[in-house]
C-alpha positions as CSV (number, residue, x, y, z in Angstrom):
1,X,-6.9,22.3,13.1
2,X,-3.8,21.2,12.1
3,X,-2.6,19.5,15.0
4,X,-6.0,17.7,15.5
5,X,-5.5,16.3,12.2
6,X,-1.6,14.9,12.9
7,X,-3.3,13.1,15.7
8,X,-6.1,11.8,13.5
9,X,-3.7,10.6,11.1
10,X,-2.0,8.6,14.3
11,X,-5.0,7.2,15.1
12,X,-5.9,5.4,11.6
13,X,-2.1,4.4,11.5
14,X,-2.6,2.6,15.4
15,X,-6.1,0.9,14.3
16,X,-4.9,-0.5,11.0
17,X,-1.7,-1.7,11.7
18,X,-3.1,-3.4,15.1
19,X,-5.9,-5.3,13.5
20,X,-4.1,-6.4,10.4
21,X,-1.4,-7.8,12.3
22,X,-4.0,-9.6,15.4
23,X,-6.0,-10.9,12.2
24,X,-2.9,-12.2,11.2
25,X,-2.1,-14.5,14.1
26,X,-1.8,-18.2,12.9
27,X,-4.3,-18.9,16.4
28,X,-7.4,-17.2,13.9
29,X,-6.4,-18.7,10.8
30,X,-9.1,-21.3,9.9
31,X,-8.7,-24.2,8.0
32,X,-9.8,-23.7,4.3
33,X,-12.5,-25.7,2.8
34,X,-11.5,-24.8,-1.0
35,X,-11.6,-28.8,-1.1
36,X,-15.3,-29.7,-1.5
37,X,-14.9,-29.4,-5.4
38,X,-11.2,-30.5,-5.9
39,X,-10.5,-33.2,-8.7
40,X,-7.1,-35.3,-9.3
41,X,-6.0,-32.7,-11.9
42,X,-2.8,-31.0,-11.3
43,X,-2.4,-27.7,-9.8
44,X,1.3,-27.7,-11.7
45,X,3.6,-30.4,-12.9
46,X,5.0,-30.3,-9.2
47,X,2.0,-29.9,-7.1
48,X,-1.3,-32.2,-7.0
49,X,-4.5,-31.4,-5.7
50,X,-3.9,-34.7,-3.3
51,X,-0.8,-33.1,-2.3
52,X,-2.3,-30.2,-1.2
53,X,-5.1,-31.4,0.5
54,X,-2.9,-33.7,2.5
55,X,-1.3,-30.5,3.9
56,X,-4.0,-28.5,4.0
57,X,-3.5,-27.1,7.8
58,X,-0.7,-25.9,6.5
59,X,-0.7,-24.8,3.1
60,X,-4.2,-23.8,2.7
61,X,-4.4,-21.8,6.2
62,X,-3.0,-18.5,4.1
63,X,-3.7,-19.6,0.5
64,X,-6.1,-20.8,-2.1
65,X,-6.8,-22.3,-4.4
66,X,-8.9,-20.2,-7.4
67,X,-11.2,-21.7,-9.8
68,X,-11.9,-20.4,-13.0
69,X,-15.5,-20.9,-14.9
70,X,-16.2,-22.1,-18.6
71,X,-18.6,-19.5,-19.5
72,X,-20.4,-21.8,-22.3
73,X,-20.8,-24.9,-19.6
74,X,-20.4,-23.3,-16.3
75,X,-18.2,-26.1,-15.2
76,X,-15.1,-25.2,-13.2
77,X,-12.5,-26.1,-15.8
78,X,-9.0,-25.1,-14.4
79,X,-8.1,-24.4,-10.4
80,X,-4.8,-22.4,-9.1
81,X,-3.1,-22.6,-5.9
82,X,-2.1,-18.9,-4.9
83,X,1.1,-20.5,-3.2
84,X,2.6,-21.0,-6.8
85,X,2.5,-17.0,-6.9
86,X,6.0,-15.3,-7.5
87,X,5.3,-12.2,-8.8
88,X,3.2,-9.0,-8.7
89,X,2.1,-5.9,-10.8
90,X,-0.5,-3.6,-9.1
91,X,-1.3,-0.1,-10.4
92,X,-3.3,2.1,-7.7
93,X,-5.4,5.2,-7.8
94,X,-5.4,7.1,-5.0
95,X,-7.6,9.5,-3.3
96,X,-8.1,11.5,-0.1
97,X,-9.2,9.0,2.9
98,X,-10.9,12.3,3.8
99,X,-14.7,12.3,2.2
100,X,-15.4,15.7,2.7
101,X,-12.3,16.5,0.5
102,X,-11.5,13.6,-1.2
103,X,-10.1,15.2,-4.5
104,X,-7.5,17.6,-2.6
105,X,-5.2,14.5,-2.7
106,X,-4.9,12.5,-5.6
107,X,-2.4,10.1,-7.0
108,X,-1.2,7.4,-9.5
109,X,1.2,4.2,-8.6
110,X,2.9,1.4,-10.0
111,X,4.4,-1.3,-8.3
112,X,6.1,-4.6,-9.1
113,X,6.4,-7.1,-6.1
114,X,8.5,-10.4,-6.0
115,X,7.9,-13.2,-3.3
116,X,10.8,-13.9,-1.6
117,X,9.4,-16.6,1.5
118,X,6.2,-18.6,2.0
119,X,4.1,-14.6,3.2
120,X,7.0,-12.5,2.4
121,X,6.9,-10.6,-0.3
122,X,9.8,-7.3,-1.3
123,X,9.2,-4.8,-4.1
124,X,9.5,-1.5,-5.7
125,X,6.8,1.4,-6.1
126,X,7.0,4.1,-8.5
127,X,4.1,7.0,-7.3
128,X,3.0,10.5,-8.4
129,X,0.8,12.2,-6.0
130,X,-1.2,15.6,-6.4
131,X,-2.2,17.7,-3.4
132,X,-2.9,21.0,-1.3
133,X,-0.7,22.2,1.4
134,X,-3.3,21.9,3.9
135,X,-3.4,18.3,3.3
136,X,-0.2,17.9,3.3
137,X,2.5,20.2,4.2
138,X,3.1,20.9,7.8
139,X,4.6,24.2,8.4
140,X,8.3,24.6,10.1
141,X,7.9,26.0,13.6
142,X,10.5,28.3,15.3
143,X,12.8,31.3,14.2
144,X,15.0,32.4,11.9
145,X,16.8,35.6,11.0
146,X,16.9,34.5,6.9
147,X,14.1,35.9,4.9
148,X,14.6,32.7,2.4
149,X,13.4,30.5,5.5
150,X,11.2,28.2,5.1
151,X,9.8,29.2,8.4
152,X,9.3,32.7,7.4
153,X,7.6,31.8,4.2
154,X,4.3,30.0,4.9
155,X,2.4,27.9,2.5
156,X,-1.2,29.0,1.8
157,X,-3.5,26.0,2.6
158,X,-4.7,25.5,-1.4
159,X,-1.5,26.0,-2.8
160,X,0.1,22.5,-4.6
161,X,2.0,20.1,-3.9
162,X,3.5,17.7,-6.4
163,X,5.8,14.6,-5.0
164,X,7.4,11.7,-7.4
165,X,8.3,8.9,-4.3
166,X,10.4,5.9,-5.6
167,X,10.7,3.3,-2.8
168,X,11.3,-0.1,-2.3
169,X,10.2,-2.4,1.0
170,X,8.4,-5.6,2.0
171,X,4.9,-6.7,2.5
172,X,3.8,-9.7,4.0
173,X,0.2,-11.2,2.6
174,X,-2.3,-13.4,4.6
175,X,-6.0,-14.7,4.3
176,X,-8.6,-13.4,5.7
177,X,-9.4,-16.0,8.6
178,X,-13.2,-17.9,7.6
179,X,-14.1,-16.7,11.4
180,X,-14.7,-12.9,9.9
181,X,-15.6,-13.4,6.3
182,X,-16.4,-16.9,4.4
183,X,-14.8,-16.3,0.3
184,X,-12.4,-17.9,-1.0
185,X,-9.6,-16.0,-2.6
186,X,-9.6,-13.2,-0.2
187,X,-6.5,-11.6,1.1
188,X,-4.9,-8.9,3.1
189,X,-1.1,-7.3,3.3
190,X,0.6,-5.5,5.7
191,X,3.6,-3.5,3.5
192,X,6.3,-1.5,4.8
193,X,8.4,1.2,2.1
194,X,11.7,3.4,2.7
195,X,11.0,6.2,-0.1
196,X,13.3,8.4,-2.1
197,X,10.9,11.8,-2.6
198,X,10.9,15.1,-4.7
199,X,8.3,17.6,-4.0
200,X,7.7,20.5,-6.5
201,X,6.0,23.2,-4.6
202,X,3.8,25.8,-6.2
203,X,4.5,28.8,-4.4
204,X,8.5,29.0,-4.7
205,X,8.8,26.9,-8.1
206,X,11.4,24.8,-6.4
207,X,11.8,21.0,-6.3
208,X,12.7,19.7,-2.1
209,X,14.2,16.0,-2.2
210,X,14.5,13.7,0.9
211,X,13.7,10.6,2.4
212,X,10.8,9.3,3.9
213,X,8.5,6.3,4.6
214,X,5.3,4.1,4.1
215,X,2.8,2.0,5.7
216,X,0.0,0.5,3.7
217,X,-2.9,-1.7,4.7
218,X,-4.7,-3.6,1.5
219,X,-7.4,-5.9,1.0
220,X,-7.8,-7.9,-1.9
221,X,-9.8,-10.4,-3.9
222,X,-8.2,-12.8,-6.7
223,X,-11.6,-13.5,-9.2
224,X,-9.6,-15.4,-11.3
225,X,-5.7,-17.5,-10.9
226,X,-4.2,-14.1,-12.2
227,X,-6.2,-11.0,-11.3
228,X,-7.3,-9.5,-8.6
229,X,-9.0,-6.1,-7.4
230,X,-9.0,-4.6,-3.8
231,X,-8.2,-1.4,-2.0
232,X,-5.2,0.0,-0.2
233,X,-5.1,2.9,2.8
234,X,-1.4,4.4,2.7
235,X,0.2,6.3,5.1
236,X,3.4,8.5,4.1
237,X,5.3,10.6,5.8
238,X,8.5,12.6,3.7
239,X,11.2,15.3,4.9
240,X,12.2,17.1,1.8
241,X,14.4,20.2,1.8
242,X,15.3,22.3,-1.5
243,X,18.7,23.7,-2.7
244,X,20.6,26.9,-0.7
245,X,19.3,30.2,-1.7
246,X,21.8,31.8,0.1
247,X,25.4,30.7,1.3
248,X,24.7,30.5,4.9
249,X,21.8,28.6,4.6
250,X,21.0,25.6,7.4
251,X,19.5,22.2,6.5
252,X,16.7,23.0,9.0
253,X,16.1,26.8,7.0
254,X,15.4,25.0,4.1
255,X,12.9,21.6,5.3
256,X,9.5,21.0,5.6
257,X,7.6,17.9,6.0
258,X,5.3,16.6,4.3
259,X,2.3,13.6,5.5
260,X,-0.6,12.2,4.2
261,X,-3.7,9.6,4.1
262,X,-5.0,7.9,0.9
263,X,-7.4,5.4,0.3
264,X,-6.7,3.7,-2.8
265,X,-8.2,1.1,-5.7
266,X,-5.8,-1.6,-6.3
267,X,-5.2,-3.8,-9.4
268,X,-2.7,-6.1,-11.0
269,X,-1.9,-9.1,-11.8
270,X,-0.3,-12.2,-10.2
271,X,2.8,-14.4,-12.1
């Protein structure tokens, strides 16, 4: 069961990662028509509407612009072009991508983002996530004469696993092309993490710290210049080993690995 759901896990990473990045060929990137109810007011003191529109193949085909309604009057009253964004705050609730068990993972995240080129974007996450083994852990295989082993102490499948992941990495945000869905302010990232992990696990009351990594695919819509909502699937993988028990303990005696699959809300704030 295990090793069909390693495979699984594979599989989502594969499909996501290959249609986020063929979506995000500049060949399926349409022109925007944002346009149709521009005026001569400024999008900042640097940038005008005019501007814009006269390089609109360009800076259009992965931004827009956002307008913002007058609740009394229901005249558009101020617009925002998303290429002025420089910074990020999301906060993320995670979940299971499994339905059948949705709740035996579940998670909280903060992340600040910074943009550092015209799609490029680097930042810093901050997660707590809740789960059971068999969701999560993966076993050590082989042999070993120590009784402290990892190996020769198996997890059972509902006991918990609790893992604080600090990271930092890049993600790189693009439209989604008019070809495939017609709304303005629609976006999607592609992100990339290295991750700094500390697991406490149930059964031996121990903390196991090691590296790790992260691949996320979002969606997201802005409904106004400054907020936005959307959802996330994550993909992270961590090797986390604990401290010697003994003094002629291996690294490999004390490491397991840990992997998992959320699906998560996303929400923050542009700057």
């Amino acid at each position: 069961m295990k090793h069909w759901r390693y495979h699984m896990k594979n599989r989502w990473i594969f499909t996501i990662f290959f249609f986020s990045i063929l979506l995000s060929l500049p060949g399926l990137s349409a022109e925007n028509d944002d346009d149709t109810r521009l005026t001569k007011n400024k999008v900042n003191p640097s940038q005008t509407f005019d501007e814009v529109l006269d390089k609109k193949d360009t800076l259009l085909r992965n931004e827009a612009l956002i307008e913002e309604k007058d609740p009394k009057t229901g005249v558009y009253d101020y617009q925002y072009y998303t290429g002025q964004d420089m910074h990020k705050v999301s906060l993320l609730f995670h979940l299971s991508h499994d339905i059948s068990s949705i709740s035996e993972i579940m998670g909280f995240e903060a992340q600040f983002e910074q943009r550092v080129s015209n799609r490029l974007w680097m930042g810093l996450l901050l997660s707590r996530i809740f789960g059971r083994w068999d969701s999560m852990g993966e076993n050590p295989v082989g042999t070993s004469t120590n009784v402290d082993a990892e190996v020769n102490n198996p997890r059972d499948p509902v006991s918990k696993q609790t893992v604080t992941s600090f990271g930092g990495g890049l993600s790189y945000r693009f439209r989604m092309p008019d070809q495939i869905i017609t709304t303005e302010g629609l976006f999607q990232t592609v992100s990339a993490y290295v991750t700094w992990n500390t697991a406490l696990d149930e059964m031996r009351q121990k903390d196991y710290r090691g590296p790790g990594f992260r691949a996320d695919y979002g969606l997201h819509k802005r409904f106004a210049h400054r907020w936005y909502l959307g959802v996330r699937g994550s993909y992270q993988k961590s090797f986390v080993k604990r401290g010697s028990i003994g003094t002629n303990e291996t690294g490999s005696e004390r490491r397991y690995n840990l992997s998992w699959i959320t699906i998560a809300a996303d929400a923050g704030i542009y700057f």
